[in-house]
KEZA-837791 format. One record per residue: y, z, x of N, C-alpha, C, O in turn; residue in three letters; residue number from 0. Coordinates in pm, whole numbers, always signed. Layout:
! residues N
+--------+--------+--------+--------+--------+--------+--------+--------+--------+--------+--------+--------+-----+-----+
|    n.Y |    n.Z |    n.X |   ca.Y |   ca.Z |   ca.X |    c.Y |    c.Z |    c.X |    o.Y |    o.Z |    o.X | res |   n |
+--------+--------+--------+--------+--------+--------+--------+--------+--------+--------+--------+--------+-----+-----+
|      Y |      Z |      X |      Y |      Z |      X |      Y |      Z |      X |      Y |      Z |      X | ALA | NUM |
...
+--------+--------+--------+--------+--------+--------+--------+--------+--------+--------+--------+--------+-----+-----+
//
This chain:
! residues 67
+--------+--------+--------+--------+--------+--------+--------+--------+--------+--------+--------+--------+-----+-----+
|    n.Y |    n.Z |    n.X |   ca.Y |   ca.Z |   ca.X |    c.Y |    c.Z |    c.X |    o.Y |    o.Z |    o.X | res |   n |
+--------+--------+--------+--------+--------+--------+--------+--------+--------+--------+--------+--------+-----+-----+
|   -119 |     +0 |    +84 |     +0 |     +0 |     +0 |   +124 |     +0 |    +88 |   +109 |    +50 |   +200 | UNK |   0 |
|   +254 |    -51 |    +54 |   +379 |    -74 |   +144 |   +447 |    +27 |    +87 |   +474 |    +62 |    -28 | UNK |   1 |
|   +478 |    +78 |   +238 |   +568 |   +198 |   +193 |   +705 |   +147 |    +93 |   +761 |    +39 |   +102 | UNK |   2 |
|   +739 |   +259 |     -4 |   +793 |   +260 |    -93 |   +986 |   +206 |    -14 |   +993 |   +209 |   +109 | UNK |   3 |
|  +1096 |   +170 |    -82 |  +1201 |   +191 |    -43 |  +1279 |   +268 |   -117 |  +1380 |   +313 |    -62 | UNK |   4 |
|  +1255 |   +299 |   -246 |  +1310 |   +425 |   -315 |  +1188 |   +512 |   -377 |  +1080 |   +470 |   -416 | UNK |   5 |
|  +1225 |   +617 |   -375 |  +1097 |   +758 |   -433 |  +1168 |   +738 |   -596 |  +1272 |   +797 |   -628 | UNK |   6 |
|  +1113 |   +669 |   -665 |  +1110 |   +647 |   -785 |  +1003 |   +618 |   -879 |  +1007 |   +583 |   -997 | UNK |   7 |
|   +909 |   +640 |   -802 |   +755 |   +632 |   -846 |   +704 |   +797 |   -875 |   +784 |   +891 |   -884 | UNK |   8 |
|   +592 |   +807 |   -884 |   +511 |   +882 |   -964 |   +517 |   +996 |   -821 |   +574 |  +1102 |   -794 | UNK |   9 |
|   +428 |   +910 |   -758 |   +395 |   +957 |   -644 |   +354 |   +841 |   -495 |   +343 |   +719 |   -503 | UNK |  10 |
|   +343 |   +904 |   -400 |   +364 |   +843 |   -255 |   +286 |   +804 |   -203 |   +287 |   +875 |   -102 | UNK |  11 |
|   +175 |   +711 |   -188 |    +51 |   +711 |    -72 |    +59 |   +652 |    +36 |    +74 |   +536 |    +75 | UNK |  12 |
|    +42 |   +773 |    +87 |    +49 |   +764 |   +250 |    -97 |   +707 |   +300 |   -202 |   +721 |   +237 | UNK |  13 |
|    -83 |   +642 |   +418 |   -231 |   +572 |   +511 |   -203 |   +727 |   +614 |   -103 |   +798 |   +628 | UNK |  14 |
|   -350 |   +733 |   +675 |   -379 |   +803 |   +798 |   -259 |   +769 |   +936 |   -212 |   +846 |  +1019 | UNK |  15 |
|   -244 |   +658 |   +920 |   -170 |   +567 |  +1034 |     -1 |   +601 |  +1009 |    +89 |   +577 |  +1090 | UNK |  16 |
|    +15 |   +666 |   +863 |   +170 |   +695 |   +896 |   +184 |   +855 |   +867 |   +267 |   +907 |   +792 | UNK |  17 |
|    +82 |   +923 |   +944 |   +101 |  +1011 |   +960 |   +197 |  +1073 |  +1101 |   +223 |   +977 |  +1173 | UNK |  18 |
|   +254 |  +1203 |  +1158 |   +266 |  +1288 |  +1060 |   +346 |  +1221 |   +933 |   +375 |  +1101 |   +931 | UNK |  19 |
|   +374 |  +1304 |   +838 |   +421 |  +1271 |   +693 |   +551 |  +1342 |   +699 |   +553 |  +1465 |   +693 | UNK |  20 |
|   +662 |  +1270 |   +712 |   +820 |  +1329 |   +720 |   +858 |  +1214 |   +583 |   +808 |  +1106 |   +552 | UNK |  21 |
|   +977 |  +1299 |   +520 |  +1086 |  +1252 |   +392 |  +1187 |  +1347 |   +474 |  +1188 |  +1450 |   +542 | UNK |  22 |
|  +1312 |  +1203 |   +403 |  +1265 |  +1082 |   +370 |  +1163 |   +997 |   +477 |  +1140 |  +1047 |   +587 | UNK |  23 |
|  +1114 |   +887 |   +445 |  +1065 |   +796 |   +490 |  +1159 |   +713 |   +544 |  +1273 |   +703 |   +498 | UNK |  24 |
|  +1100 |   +626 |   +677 |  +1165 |   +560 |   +749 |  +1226 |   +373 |   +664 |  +1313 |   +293 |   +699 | UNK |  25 |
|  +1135 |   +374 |   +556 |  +1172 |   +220 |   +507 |  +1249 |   +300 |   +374 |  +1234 |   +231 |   +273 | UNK |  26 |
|  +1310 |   +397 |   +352 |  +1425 |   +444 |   +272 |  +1553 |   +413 |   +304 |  +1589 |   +408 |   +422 | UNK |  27 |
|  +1655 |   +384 |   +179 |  +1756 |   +344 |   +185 |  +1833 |   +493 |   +279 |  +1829 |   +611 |   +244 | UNK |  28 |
|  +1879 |   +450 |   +367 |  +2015 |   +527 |   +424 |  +2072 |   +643 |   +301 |  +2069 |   +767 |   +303 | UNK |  29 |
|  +2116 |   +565 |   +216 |  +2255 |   +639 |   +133 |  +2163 |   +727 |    +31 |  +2219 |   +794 |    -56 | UNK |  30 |
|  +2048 |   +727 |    +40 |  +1960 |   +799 |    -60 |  +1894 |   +919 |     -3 |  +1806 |   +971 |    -72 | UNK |  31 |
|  +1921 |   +967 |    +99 |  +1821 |  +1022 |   +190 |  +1878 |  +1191 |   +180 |  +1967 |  +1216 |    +98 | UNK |  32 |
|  +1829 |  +1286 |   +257 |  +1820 |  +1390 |   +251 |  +1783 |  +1439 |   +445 |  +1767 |  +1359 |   +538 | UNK |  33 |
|  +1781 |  +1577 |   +450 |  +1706 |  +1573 |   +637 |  +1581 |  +1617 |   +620 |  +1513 |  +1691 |   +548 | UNK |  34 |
|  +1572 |  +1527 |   +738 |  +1414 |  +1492 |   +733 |  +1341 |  +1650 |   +761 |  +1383 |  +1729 |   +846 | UNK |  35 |
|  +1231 |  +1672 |   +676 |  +1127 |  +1729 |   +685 |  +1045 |  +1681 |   +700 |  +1027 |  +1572 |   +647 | UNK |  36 |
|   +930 |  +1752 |   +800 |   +805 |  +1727 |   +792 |   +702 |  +1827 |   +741 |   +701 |  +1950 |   +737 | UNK |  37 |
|   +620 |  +1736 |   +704 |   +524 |  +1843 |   +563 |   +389 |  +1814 |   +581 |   +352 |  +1697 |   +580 | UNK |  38 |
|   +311 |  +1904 |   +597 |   +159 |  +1945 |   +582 |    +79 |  +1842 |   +454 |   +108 |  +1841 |   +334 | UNK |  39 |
|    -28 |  +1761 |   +523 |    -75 |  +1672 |   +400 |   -215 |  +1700 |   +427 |   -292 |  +1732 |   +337 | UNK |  40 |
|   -225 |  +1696 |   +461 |   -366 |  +1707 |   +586 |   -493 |  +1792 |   +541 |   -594 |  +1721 |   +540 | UNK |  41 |
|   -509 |  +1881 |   +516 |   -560 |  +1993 |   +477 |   -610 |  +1980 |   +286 |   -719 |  +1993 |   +232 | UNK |  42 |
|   -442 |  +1944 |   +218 |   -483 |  +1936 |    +61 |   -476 |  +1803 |    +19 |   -482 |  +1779 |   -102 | UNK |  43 |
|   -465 |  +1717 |    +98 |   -438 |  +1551 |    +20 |   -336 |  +1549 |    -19 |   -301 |  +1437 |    -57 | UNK |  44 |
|   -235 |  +1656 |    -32 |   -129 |  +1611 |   -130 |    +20 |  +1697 |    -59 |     -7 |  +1793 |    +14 | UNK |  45 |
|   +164 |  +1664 |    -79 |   +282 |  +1738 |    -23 |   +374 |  +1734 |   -123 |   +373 |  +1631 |   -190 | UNK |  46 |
|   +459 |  +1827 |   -155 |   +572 |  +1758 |   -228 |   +721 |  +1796 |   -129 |   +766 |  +1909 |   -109 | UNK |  47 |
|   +760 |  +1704 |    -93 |   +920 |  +1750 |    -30 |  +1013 |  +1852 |    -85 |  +1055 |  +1824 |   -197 | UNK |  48 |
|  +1054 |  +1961 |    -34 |  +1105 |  +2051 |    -73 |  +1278 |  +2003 |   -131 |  +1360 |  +2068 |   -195 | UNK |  49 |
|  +1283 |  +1874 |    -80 |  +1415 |  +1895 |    -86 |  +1468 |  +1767 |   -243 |  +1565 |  +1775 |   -318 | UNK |  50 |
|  +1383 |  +1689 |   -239 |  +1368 |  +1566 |   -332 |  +1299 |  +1575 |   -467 |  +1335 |  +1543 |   -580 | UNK |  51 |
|  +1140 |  +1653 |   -400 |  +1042 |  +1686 |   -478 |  +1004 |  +1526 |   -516 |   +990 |  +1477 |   -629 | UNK |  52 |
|   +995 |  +1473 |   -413 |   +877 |  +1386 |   -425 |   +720 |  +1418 |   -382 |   +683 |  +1487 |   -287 | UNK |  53 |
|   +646 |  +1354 |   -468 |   +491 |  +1391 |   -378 |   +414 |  +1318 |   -338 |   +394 |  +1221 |   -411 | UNK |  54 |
|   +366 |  +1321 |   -260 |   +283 |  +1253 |   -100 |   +170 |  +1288 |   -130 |   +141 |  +1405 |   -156 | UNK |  55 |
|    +68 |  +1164 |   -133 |    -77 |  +1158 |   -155 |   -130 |  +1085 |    -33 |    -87 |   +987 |    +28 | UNK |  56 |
|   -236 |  +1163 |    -16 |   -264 |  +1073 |   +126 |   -390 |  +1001 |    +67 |   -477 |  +1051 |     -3 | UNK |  57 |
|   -378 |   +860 |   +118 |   -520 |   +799 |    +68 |   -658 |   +843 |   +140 |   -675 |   +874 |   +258 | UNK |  58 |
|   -756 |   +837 |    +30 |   -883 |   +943 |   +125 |   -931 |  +1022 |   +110 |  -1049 |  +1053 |   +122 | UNK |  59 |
|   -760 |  +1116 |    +51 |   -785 |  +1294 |    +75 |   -765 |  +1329 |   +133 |   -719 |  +1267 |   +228 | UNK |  60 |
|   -785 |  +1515 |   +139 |   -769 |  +1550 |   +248 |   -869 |  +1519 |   +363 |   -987 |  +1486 |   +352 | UNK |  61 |
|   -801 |  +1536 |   +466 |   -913 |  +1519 |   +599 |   -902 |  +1662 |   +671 |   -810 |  +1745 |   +671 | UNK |  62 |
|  -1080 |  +1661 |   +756 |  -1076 |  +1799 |   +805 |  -1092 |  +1815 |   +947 |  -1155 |  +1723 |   +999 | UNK |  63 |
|  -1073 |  +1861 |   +986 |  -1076 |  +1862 |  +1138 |   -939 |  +1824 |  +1195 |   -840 |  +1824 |  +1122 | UNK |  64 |
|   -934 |  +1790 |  +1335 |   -808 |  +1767 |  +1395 |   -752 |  +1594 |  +1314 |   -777 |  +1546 |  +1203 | UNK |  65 |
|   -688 |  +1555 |  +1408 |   -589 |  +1430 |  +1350 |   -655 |  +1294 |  +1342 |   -591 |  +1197 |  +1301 | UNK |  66 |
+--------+--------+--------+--------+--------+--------+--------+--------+--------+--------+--------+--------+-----+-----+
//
């Protein structure tokens, strides 16, 4: 899936490959954005940004072990 350019969807799916998982996202508009956090996906499959409250699904699931 292509990363999103506005968080106006439901929710976010992230690949393994664009991990770690920071919001905003790098293919986000400039003037829409917020500072960047990075957020724990890893563990529950799922994040929501503290600051937007968007939520981040990682495709897969969670994964266990290291990275």
């Amino acid at each position: 899936m292509a990363l999103p350019t506005e968080l106006n969807q439901k929710f976010v799916e992230i690949q393994p490959s664009d991990l770690p998982l920071h919001c905003p996202l790098a293919s986000q508009k400039l003037w829409n954005t917020h500072p960047r956090v990075f957020m724990p996906i890893e563990k529950t499959g799922e994040s929501r940004c503290p600051y937007c409250g968007t939520l981040y699904k990682l495709a897969g699931g969670a994964r266990s072990g290291g990275h």
